[in-house]
NUMITI-114580 format. One line per field, with one value per residue (C-alpha): x, y, z; residue number from 1; residue in one letter. Coordinates in steps of 0.05 Angstrom, whole numbers. Layout:
N
east	c(X	...)
north	c(Y	...)
up	c(Z	...)
i	c(NUM	...)
aa	c(a	...)
END
This chain:
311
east	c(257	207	141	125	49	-5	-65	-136	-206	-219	-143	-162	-169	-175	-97	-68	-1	5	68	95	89	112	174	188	191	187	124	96	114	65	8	26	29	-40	-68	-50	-73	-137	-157	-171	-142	-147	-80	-129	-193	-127	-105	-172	-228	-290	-291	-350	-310	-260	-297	-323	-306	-271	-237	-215	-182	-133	-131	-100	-60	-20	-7	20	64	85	117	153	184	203	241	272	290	307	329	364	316	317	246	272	332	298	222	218	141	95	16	-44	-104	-168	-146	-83	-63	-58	-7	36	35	54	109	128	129	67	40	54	35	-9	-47	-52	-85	-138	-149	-171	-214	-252	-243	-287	-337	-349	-357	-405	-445	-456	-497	-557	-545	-587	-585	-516	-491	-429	-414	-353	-354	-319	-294	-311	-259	-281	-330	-371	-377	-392	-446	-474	-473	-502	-553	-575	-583	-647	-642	-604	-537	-487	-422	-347	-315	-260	-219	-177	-145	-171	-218	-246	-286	-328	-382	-423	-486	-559	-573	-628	-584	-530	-577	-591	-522	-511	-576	-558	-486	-492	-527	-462	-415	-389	-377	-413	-429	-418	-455	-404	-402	-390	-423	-420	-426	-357	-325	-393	-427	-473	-405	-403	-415	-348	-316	-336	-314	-244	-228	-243	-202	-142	-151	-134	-86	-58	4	80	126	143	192	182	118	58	12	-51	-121	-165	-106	-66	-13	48	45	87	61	20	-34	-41	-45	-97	-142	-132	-149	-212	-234	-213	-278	-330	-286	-259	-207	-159	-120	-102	-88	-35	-16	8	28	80	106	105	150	208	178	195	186	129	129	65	75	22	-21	-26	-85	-63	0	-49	-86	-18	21	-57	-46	19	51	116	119	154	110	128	79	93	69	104	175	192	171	206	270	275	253	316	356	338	336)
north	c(279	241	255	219	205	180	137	154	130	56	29	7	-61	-108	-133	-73	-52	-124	-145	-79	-70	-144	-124	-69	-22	42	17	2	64	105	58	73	144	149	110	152	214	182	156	86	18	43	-13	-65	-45	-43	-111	-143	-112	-116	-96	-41	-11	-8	26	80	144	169	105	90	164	158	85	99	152	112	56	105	141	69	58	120	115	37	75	132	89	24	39	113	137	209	244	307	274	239	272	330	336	306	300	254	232	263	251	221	305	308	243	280	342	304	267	339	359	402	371	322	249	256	319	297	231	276	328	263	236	298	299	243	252	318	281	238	281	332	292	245	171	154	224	228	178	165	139	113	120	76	85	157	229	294	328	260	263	330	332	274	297	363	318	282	343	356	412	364	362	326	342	316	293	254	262	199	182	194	136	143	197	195	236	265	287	273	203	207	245	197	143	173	191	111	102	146	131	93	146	186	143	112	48	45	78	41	64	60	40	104	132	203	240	272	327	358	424	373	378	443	436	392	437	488	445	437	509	512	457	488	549	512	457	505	479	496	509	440	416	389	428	390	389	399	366	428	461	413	456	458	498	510	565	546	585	574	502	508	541	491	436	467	479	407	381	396	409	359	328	334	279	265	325	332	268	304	368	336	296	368	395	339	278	213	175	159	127	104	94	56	31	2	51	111	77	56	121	149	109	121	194	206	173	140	158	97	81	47	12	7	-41	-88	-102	-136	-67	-29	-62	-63	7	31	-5	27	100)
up	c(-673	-618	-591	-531	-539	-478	-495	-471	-450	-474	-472	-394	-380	-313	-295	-324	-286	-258	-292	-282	-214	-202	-235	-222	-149	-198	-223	-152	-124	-174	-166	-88	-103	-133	-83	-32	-72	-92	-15	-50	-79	-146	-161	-136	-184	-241	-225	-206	-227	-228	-295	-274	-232	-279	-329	-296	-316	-253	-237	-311	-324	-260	-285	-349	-322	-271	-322	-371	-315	-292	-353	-360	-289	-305	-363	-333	-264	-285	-358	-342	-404	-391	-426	-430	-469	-516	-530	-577	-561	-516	-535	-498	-525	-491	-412	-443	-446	-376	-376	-423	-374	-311	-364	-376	-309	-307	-250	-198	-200	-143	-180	-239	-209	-171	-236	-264	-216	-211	-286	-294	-240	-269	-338	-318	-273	-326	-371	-333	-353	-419	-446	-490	-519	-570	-639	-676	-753	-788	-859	-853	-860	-817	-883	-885	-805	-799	-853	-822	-753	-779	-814	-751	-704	-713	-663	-620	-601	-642	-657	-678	-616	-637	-709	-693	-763	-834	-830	-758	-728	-666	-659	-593	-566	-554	-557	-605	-656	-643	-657	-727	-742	-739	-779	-826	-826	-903	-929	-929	-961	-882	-880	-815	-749	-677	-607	-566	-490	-458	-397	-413	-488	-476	-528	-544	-511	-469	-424	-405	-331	-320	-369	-308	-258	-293	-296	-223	-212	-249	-214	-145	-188	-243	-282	-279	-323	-355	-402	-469	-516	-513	-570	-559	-566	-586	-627	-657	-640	-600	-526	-470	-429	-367	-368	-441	-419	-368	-419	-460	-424	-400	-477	-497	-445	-495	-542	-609	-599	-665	-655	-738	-751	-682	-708	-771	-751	-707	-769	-808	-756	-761	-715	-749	-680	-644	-578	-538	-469	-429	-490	-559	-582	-609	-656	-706	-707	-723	-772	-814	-799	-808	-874	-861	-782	-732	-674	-616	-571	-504	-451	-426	-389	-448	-495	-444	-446	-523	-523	-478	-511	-588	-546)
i	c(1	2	3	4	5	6	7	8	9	10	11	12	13	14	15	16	17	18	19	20	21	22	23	24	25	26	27	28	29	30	31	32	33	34	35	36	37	38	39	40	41	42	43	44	45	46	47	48	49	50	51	52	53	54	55	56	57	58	59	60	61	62	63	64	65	66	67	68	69	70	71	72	73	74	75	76	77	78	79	80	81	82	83	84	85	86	87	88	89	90	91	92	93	94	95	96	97	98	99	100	101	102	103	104	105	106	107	108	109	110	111	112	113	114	115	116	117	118	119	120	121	122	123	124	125	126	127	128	129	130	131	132	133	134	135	136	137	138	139	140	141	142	143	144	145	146	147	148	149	150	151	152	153	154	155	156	157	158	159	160	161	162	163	164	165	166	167	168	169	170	171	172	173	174	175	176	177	178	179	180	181	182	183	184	185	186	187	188	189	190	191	192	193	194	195	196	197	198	199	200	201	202	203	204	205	206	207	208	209	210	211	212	213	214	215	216	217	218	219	220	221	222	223	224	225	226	227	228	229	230	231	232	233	234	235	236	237	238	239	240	241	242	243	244	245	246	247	248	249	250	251	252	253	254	255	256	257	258	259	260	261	262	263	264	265	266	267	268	269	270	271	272	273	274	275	276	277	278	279	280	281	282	283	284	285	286	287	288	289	290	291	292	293	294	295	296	297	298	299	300	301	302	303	304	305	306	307	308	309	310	311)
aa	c(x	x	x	x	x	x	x	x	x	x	x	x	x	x	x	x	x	x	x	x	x	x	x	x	x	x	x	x	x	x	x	x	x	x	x	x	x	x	x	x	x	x	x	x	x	x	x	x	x	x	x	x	x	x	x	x	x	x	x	x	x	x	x	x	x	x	x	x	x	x	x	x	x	x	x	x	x	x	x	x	x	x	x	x	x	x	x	x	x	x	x	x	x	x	x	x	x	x	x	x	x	x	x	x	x	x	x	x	x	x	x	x	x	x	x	x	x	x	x	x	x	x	x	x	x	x	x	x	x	x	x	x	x	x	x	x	x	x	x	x	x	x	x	x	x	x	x	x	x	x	x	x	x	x	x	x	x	x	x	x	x	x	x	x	x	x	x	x	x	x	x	x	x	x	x	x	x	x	x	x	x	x	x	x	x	x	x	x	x	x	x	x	x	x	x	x	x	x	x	x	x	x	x	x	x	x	x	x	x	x	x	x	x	x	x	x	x	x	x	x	x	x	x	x	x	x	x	x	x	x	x	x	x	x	x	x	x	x	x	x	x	x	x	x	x	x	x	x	x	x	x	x	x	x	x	x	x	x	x	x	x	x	x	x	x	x	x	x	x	x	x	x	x	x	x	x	x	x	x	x	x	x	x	x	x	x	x	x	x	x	x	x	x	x	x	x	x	x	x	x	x	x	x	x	x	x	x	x	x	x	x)
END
């Protein structure tokens, strides 16, 4: 069995797409598409930068997105890779969810690409600059995290945002409790604890407002019936019903995102393939998570190519 799996915040980087979309009129027709959805040059930020613009939240979700998307239509129109053919499951990382629901066919390319713009301007309006703030912890499982995070609260917020792999865990919240989670960090057996350069302290309560802003959004944007089961972020479990979905994905903005443990539960339930499409993040997280799983980066013309042809 496969799970087709989409990469999230952080795997964005200037001249992403480039080599795609020189190669490739599949490619160039989704950056198109999202242009034309999005009212802007978002391609041109991808391919050139600057690497602010890049990074901000509502450019950088779309961002990722497109890339990922790009990849999978280079696949299924140049290669005649058919996803429903040959993915079990589908599951995204954080935004990454909503790349496996347009891969799905939950929503449209040019939805999906707004959901996430709003996405992220709702992210990072919910939270004034300089009041959240996010750490990774490195060396440390989810009891070390969490008894650190409840440690560093102090009446503040700070929770587990991200359970990435049995040896990183991000957590969320107030800055100042952030800040002693890091100081802290040693105290509780973690190797150590990173700030890391977010705008926003997403996956924590502090989020609440865009998680409002989300359901709204769903309610005019809700999903179809799609395809393949996606696992999700807040669950770790498999769905498929669209409304299910959409309350889901609403939850999974201040919610943790249980990306080990989907990472094994997919294994549990017969997936000995993984396949990342746009990015070269989530593989290791994986192949630490799941013992003995393949994972297949891909990125590249070159990935793509050697991909179809093992498919």
């Amino acid at each position: 069995m496969q799970a087709f799996v989409f990469p999230g915040q952080g795997s964005q980087k200037v001249g992403m797409g480039v080599e795609l979309a020189a190669a490739s009129a599949a490619a160039r027709a989704v950056f198109e598409e999202v242009d034309d959805a999005l009212g802007q040059k978002l391609s041109a930020i991808m391919a050139a930068g600057p690497d602010d613009a890049l990074m901000l939240t509502e450019n950088a979700q779309p961002a990722i997105m497109a890339n990922a998307i790009a990849v999978l239509r280079v696949l299924e129109k140049d290669c005649g890779i058919v996803l429903t053919d040959k993915a079990d499951f589908v599951a995204g990382h954080s935004l990454g969810e909503y790349s496996a629901l347009c891969a799905a066919g939950a929503f449209s390319l040019a939805d999906t690409a707004r959901l996430l713009k709003l996405r992220g301007q709702a992210m990072q309006a919910a939270v004034p600059v300089g009041v959240g703030a996010m750490c990774a912890l490195l060396g440390a499982d989810l009891d070390k995290a969490q008894a650190l995070a409840d440690a560093a609260a102090e009446g503040d917020v700070c929770t587990v945002a991200n359970d990435n792999d049995p040896g990183q865990v991000v957590l969320s919240g107030h800055k100042g409790a952030i800040e002693r989670a890091v100081a802290l960090a040693k105290d509780f057996g973690i190797k150590r604890g990173v700030i890391l350069p977010v705008s926003a302290p997403f996956h924590c309560p502090l989020m609440a407002p865009a998680a409002a802003a989300m359901a709204e959004a769903l309610g005019r944007t809700p999903p179809t019936p799609f395809h393949i089961a996606l696992y999700a972020n807040v669950t770790a479990a498999p769905v498929t019903d669209p409304a299910d979905v959409a309350k889901l994905l609403v939850e999974q903005v201040t919610g943790r995102v249980r990306w080990r443990e989907s990472a094994i539960a997919m294994k549990d339930a017969g997936v000995d393939r993984f396949v990342e499409l746009g990015g070269k993040v989530l593989g290791p997280m994986i192949t630490r998570s799941a013992e003995g799983a393949q994972v297949t980066s891909v990125v590249a013309m070159g990935d793509i190519e050697a991909l179809a042809k093992e498919l």
